[in-house]
VODRENSE-568153 format. One record per residue (C-alpha): residue number from 1; x, y, z. Coordinates in Angstrom, 1 decimal, always signed. Example, Ala and Ser with C-alpha at 12.3 -4.5 7.8 and 13.67 -1.06 7.14 Angstrom:
BEGIN
<1; <+12.3; -4.5; +7.8>>,
<2; <+13.7; -1.1; +7.1>>,
// end
This chain:
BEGIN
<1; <+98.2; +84.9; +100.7>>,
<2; <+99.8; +85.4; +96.8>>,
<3; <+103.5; +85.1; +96.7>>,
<4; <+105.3; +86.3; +93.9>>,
<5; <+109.0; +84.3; +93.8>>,
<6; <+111.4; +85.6; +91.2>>,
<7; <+114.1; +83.5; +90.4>>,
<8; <+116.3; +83.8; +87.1>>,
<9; <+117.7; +80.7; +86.7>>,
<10; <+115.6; +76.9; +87.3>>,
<11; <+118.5; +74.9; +86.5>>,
<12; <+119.1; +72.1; +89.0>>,
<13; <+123.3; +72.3; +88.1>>,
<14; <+123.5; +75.5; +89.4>>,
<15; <+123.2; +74.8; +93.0>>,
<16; <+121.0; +74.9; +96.1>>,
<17; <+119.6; +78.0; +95.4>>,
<18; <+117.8; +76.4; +93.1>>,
<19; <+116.5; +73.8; +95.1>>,
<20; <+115.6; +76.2; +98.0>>,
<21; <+113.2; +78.2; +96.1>>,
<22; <+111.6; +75.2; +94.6>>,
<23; <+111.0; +73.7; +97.7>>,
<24; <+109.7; +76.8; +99.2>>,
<25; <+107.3; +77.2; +96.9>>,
<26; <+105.8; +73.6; +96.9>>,
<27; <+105.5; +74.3; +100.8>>,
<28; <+103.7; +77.7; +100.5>>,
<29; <+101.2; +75.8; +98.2>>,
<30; <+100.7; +72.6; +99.9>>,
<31; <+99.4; +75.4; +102.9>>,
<32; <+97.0; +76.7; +100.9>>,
<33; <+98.6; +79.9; +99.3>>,
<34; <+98.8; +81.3; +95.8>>,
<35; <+102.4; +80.7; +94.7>>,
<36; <+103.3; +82.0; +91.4>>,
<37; <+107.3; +81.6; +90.5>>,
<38; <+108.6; +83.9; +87.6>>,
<39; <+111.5; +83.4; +85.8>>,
<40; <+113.3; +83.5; +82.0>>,
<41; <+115.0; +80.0; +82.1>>,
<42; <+113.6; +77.5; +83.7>>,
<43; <+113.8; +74.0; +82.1>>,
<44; <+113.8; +72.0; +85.6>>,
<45; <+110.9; +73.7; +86.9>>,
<46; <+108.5; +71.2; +88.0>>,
<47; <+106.2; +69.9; +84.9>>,
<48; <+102.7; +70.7; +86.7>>,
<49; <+104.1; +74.1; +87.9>>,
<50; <+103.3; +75.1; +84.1>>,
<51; <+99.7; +74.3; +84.5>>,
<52; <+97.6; +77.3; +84.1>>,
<53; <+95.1; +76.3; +87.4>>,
<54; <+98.0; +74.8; +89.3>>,
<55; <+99.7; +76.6; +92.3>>,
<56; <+102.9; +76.7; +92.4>>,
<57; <+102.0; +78.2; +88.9>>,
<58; <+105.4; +79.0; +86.8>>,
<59; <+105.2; +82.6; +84.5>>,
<60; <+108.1; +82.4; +81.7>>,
<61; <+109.8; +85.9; +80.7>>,
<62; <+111.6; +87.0; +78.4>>,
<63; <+115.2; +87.4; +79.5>>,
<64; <+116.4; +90.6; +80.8>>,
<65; <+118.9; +92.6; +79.3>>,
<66; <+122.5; +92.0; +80.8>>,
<67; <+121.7; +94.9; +82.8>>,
<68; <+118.2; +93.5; +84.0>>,
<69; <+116.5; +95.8; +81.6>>,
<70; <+113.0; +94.1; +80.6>>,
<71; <+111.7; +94.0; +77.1>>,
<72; <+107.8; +95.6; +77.5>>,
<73; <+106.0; +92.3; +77.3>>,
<74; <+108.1; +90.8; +80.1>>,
<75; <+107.6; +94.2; +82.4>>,
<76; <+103.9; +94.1; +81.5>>,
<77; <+103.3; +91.0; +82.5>>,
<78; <+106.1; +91.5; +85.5>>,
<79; <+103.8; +94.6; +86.9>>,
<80; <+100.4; +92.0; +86.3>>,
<81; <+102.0; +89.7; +88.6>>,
<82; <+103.3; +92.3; +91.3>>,
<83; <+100.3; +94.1; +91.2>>,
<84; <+98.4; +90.6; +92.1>>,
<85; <+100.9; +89.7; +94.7>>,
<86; <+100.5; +90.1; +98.6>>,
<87; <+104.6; +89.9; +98.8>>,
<88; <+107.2; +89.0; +96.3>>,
<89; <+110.1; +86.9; +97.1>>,
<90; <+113.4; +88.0; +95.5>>,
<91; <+116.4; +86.1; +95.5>>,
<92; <+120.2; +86.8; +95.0>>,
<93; <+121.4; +89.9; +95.9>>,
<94; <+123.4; +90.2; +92.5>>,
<95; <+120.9; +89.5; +90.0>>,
<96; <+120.5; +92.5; +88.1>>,
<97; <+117.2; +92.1; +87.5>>,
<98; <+116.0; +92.6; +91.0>>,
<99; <+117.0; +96.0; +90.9>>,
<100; <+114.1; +96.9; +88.4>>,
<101; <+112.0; +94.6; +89.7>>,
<102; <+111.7; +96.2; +93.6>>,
<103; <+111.1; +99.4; +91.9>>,
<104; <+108.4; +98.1; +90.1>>,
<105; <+107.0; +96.6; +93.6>>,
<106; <+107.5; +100.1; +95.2>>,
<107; <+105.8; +101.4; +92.4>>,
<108; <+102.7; +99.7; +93.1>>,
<109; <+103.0; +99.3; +97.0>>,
<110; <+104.0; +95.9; +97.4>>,
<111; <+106.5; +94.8; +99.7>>,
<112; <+109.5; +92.5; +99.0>>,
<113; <+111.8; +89.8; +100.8>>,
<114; <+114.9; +89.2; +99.6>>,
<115; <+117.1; +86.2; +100.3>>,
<116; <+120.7; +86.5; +99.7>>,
<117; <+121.6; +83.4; +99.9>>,
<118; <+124.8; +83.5; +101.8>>,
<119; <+126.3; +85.8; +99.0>>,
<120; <+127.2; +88.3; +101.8>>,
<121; <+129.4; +86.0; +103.4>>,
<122; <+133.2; +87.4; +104.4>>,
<123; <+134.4; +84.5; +102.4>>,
<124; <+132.3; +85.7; +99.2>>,
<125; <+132.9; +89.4; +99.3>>,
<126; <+136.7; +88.6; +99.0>>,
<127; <+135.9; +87.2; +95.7>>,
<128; <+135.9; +89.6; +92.7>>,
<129; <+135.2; +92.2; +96.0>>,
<130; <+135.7; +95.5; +94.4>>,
<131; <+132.8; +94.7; +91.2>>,
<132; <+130.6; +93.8; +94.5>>,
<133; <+131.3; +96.8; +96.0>>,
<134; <+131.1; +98.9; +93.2>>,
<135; <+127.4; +97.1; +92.5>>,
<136; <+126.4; +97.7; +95.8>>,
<137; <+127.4; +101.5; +95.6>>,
<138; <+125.6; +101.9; +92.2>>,
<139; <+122.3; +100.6; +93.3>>,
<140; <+122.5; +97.2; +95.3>>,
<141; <+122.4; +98.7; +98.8>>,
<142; <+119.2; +100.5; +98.0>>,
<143; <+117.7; +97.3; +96.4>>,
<144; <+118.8; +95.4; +100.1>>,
<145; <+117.5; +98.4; +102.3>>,
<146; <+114.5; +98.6; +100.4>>,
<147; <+113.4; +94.9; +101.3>>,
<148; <+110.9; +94.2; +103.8>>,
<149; <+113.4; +92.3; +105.0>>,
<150; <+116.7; +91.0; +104.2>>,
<151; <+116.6; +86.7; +104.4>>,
<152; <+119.4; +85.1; +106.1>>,
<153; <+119.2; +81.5; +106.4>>,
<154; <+121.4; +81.3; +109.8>>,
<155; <+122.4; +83.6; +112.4>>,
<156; <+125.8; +83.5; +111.3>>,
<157; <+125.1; +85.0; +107.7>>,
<158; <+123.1; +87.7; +109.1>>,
<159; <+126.2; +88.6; +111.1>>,
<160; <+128.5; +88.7; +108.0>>,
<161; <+125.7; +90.4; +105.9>>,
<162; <+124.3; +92.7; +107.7>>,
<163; <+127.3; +95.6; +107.4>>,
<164; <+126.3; +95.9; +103.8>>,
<165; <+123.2; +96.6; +104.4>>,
<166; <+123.4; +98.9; +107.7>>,
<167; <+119.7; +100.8; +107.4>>,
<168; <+117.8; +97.1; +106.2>>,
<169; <+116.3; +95.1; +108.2>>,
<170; <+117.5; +91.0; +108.5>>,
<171; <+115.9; +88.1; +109.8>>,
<172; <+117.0; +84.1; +109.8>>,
<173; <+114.9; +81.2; +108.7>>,
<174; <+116.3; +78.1; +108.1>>,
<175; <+115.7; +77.0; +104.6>>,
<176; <+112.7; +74.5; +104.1>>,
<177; <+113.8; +71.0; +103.3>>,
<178; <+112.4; +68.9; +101.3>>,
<179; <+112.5; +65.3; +103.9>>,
<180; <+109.9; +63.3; +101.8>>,
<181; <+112.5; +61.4; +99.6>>,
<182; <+114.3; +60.8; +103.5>>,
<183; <+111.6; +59.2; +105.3>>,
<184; <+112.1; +56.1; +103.4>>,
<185; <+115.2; +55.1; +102.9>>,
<186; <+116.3; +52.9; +99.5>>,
<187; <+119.0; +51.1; +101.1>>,
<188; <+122.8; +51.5; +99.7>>,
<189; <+122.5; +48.6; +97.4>>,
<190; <+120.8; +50.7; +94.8>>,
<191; <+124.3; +53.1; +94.5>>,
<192; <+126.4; +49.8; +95.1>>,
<193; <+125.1; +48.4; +92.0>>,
<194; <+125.0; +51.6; +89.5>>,
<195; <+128.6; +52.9; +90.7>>,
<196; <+130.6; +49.8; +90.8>>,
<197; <+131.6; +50.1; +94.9>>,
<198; <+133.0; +47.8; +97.0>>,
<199; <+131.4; +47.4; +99.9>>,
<200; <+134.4; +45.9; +101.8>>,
<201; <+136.1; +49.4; +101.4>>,
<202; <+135.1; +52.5; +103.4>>,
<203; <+133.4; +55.2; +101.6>>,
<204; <+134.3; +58.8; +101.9>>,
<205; <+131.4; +60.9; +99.6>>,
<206; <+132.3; +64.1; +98.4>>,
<207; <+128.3; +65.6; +96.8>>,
<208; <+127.7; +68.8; +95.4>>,
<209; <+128.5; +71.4; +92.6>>,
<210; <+132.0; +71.3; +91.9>>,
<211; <+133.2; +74.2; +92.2>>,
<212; <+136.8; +75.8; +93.6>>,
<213; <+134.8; +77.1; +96.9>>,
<214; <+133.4; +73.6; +97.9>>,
<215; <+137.0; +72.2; +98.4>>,
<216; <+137.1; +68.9; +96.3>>,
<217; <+140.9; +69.2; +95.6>>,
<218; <+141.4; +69.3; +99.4>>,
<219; <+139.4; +66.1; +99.8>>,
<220; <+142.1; +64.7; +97.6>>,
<221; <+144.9; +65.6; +98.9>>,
<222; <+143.3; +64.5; +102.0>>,
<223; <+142.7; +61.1; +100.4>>,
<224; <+146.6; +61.2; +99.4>>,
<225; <+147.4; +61.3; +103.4>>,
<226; <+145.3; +58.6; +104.0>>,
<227; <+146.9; +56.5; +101.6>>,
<228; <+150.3; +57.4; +102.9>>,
<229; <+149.0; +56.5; +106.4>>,
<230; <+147.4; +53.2; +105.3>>,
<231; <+143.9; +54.2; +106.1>>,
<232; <+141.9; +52.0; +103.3>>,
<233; <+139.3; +53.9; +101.8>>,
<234; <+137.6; +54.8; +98.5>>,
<235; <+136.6; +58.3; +98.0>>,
<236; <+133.9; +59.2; +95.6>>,
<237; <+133.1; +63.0; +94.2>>,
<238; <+129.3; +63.1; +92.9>>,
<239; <+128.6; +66.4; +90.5>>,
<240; <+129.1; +68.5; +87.8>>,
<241; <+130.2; +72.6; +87.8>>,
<242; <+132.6; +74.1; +86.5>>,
<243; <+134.7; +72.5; +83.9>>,
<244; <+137.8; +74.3; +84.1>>,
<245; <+137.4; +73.2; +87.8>>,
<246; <+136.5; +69.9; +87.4>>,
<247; <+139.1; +69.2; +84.8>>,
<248; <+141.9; +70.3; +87.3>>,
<249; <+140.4; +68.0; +89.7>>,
<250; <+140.8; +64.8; +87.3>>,
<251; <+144.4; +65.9; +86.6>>,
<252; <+145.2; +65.7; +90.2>>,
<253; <+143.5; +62.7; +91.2>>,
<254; <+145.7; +61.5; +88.0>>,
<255; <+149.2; +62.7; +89.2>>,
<256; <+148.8; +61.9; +92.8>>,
<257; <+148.3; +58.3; +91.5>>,
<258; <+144.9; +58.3; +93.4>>,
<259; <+143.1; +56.7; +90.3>>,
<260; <+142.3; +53.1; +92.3>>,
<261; <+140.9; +55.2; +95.5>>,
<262; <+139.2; +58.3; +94.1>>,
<263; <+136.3; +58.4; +91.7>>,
<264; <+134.0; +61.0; +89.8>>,
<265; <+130.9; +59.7; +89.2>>,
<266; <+129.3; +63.1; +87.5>>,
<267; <+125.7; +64.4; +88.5>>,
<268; <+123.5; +61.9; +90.5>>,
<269; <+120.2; +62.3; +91.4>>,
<270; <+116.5; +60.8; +92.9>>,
<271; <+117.0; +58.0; +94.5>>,
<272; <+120.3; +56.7; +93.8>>,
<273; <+121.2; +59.6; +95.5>>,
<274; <+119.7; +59.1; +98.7>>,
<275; <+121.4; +55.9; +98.5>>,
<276; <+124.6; +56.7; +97.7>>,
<277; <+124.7; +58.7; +100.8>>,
<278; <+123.3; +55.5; +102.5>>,
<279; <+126.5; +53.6; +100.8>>,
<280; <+128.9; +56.6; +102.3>>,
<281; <+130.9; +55.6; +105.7>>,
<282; <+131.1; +59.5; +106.4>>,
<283; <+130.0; +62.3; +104.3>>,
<284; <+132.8; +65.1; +103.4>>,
<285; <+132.5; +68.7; +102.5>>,
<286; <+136.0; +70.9; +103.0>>,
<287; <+133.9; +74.1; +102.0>>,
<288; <+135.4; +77.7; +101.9>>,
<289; <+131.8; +79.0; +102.3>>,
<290; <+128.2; +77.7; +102.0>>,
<291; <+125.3; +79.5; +102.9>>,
<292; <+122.5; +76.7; +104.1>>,
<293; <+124.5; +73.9; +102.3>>,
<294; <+121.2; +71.0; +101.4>>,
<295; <+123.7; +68.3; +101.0>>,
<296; <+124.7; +68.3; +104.5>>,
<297; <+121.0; +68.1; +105.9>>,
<298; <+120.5; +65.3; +102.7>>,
<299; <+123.9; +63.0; +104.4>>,
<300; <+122.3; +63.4; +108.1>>,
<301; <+119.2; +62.5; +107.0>>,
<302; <+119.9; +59.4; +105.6>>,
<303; <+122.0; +58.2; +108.7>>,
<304; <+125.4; +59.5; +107.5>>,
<305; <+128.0; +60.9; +109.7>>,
<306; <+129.1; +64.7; +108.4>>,
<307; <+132.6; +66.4; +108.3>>,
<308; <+132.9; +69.7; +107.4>>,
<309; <+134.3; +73.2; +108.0>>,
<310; <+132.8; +76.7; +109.8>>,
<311; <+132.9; +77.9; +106.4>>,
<312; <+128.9; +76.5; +106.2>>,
<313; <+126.6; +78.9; +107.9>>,
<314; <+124.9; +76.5; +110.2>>,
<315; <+127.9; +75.0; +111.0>>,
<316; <+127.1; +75.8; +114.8>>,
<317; <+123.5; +73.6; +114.5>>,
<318; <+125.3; +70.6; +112.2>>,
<319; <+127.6; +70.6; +115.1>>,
<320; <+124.9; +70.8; +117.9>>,
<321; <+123.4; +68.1; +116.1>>,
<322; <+126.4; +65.8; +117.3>>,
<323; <+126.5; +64.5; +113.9>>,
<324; <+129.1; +66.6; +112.5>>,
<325; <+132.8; +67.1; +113.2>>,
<326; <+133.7; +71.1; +111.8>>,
<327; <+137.5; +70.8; +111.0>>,
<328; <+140.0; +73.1; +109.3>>,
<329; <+140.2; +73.2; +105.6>>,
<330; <+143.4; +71.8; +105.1>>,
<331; <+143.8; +68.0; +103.8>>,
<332; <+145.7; +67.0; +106.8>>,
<333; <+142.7; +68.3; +109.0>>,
<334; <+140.6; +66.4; +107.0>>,
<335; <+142.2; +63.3; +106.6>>,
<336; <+142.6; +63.0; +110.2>>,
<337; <+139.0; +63.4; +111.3>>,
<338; <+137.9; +61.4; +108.5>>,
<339; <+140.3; +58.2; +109.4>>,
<340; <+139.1; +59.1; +113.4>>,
<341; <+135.4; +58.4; +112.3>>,
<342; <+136.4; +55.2; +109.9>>,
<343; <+138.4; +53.0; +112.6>>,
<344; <+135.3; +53.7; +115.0>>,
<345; <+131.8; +52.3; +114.1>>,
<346; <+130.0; +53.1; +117.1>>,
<347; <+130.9; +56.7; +116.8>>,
<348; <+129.6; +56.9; +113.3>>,
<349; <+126.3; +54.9; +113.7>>,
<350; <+125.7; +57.5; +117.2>>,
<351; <+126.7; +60.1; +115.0>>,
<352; <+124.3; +59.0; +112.0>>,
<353; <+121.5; +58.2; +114.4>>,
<354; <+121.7; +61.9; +115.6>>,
<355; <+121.9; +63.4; +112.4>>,
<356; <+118.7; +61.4; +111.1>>,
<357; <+117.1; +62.9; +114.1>>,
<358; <+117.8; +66.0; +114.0>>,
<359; <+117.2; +66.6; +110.6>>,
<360; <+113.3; +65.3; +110.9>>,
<361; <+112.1; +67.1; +113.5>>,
<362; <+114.1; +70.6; +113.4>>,
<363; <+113.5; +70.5; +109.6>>,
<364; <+110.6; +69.4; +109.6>>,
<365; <+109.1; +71.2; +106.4>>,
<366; <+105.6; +71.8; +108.2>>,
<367; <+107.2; +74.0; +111.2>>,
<368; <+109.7; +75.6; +108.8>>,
<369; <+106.4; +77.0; +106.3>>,
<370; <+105.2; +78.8; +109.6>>,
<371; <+108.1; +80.9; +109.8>>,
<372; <+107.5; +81.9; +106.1>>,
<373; <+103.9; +82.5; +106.7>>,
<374; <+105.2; +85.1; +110.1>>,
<375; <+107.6; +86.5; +107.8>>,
<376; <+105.4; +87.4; +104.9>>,
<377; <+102.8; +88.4; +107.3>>,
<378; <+105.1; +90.7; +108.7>>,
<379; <+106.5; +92.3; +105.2>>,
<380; <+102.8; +92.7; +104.2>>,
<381; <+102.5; +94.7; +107.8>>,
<382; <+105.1; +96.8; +106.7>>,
<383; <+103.6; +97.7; +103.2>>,
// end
């Protein structure tokens, strides 16, 4: 099978979507298909996807116009590559690019998936809702009911989604997950050594993009409560984002007088990440929305105990798992289930023993691949 993924943007800081269609398509190759991903910036693409022979193979446009209008070398060479292509893989429903792009694939009869990425999500419509609307309205709801199919990465995004696109056709698969850098585990002396931490202190890890959705300034306050309630702990907050954002955060970890109990360490990744997860007591993640959310999966994996909120669209499987507590998004909801889990060892170790386990064998990468195979089988069916 040829799979076509277009993705704008290969930059690692930008988020899980990133890392979900990189990991995609180093599955659809290692099963034997022809997995070409396009895109017009792309520094952290994988160095041997820029191999001419090699599959996942990478093809470098020239950028799009704000609008998504191609220059004609990049449309030429778009049309090449979607005229080769058994299915193309779009993702992000607001990329304006996509819009030309499914024309061009229903210009030469081939069919295309998009994934949206939990962009549909009640939460995310509320934000800047009326541009979205007006979007969808000019051209975005023909670009979703055009797809093969619409991707959804849980049951509960496909609920949320699904009114914007009411003549499309959705379907969930989980996202596939990289567990390679899991099976193995470093040990937490590794991120004990680069970031300074105590290990006589509990650990509360905060990972991910910072950003005002993911909730880091509630994970302070909620480390503020646990101060006042002498619950000893050091929190730690691992990533870059936005630097409005992240400069806020810094403020208020200054003016709470939380400098001695909570830490940015910036972007971390390979292995000291995996063992900084490893060094973490319980993972945190007070999320207004998340669509698939990687990190969470990354913390069970490695044996670590997961709180977060039903803002995450698998909240219902993290919670299956029994390695998750969902709580509210406020600090005082948070600081309660995290000092719960950190005055009871047992709990945590059950909890982290059922998280490791659950993440290896119903994310196994193998099983997941399958799903994609069905899926694209079924688009092309649809051609």
């Amino acid at each position: 099978m040829k799979i076509l993924h277009v993705m704008a943007q290969l930059v690692l800081e930008h988020g899980g979507v990133v890392r979900a269609v990189t990991d995609l398509a180093e599955q659809s190759a290692a099963s034997g298909h022809d997995v070409a991903v396009a895109s017009w910036n792309a520094p952290d693409a994988p160095e041997h996807w820029r191999t001419a022979t090699g599959s996942p193979r990478l093809v470098e446009l020239t950028p799009p116009s704000k609008l998504g209008r191609f220059a004609p070398d990049a449309d030429a060479a778009l049309r090449v590559e979607i005229d080769r292509a058994d299915v193309v893989h779009l993702h992000t429903p607001w990329e304006p690019a996509n819009r030309p792009i499914a024309r061009l694939c229903r210009l030469v009869n081939t069919p295309y998936v998009l994934t949206i990425h939990g962009m549909l999500d009640d939460w995310c419509m509320t934000q800047k809702g009326w541009k979205k609307r007006l979007y969808l309205g000019l051209g975005g709801r023909t670009l979703l009911e055009g797809a093969a199919f619409v991707h959804c990465t849980a049951q509960a995004e496909l609920d949320q989604s699904r009114v914007w696109y009411p003549k499309g056709t959705g379907t969930v698969a989980p996202l596939v997950f990289d567990i390679g850098p899991y099976t193995d585990l470093p040990g937490p002396e590794l991120a004990r050594e680069t970031f300074n931490v105590d290990p006589a202190r509990p650990v509360v890890l905060f990972l991910s993009r910072l950003h005002v959705k993911k909730g880091v300034h509630v994970l302070v306050k909620a480390a503020r409560h646990l101060a006042k309630t002498g619950v000893e702990a050091q929190t730690l907050i691992a990533g870059v984002g936005d630097e409005t954002y992240t400069r806020a955060l810094e403020a208020q970890i200054k003016s709470l007088g939380l400098t001695d109990r909570v830490r940015m360490l910036g972007m971390v990744k390979g292995e000291t990440k995996v063992s900084l997860y490893q060094a973490a007591d319980v993972f945190a993640l007070p999320t207004s929305q998340e669509n698939f959310g990687f990190v969470l999966p990354e913390a069970l994996a490695c044996g670590t105990a997961a709180i977060t909120t039903k803002g995450v669209d698998i909240w219902p499987e993290l919670e299956g798992s029994g390695a998750a507590t969902i709580a509210e998004q406020t600090p005082e909801a948070f600081a309660e289930a995290i000092a719960e889990l950190l005055v009871d060892e047992p709990r945590r170790t059950a909890m982290g023993a059922k998280g490791r386990d659950w993440v290896l064998r119903e994310l196994d990468p193998a099983a997941v691949a399958k799903r994609y195979d069905s899926l694209y089988g079924d688009a092309i069916g649809r051609r």
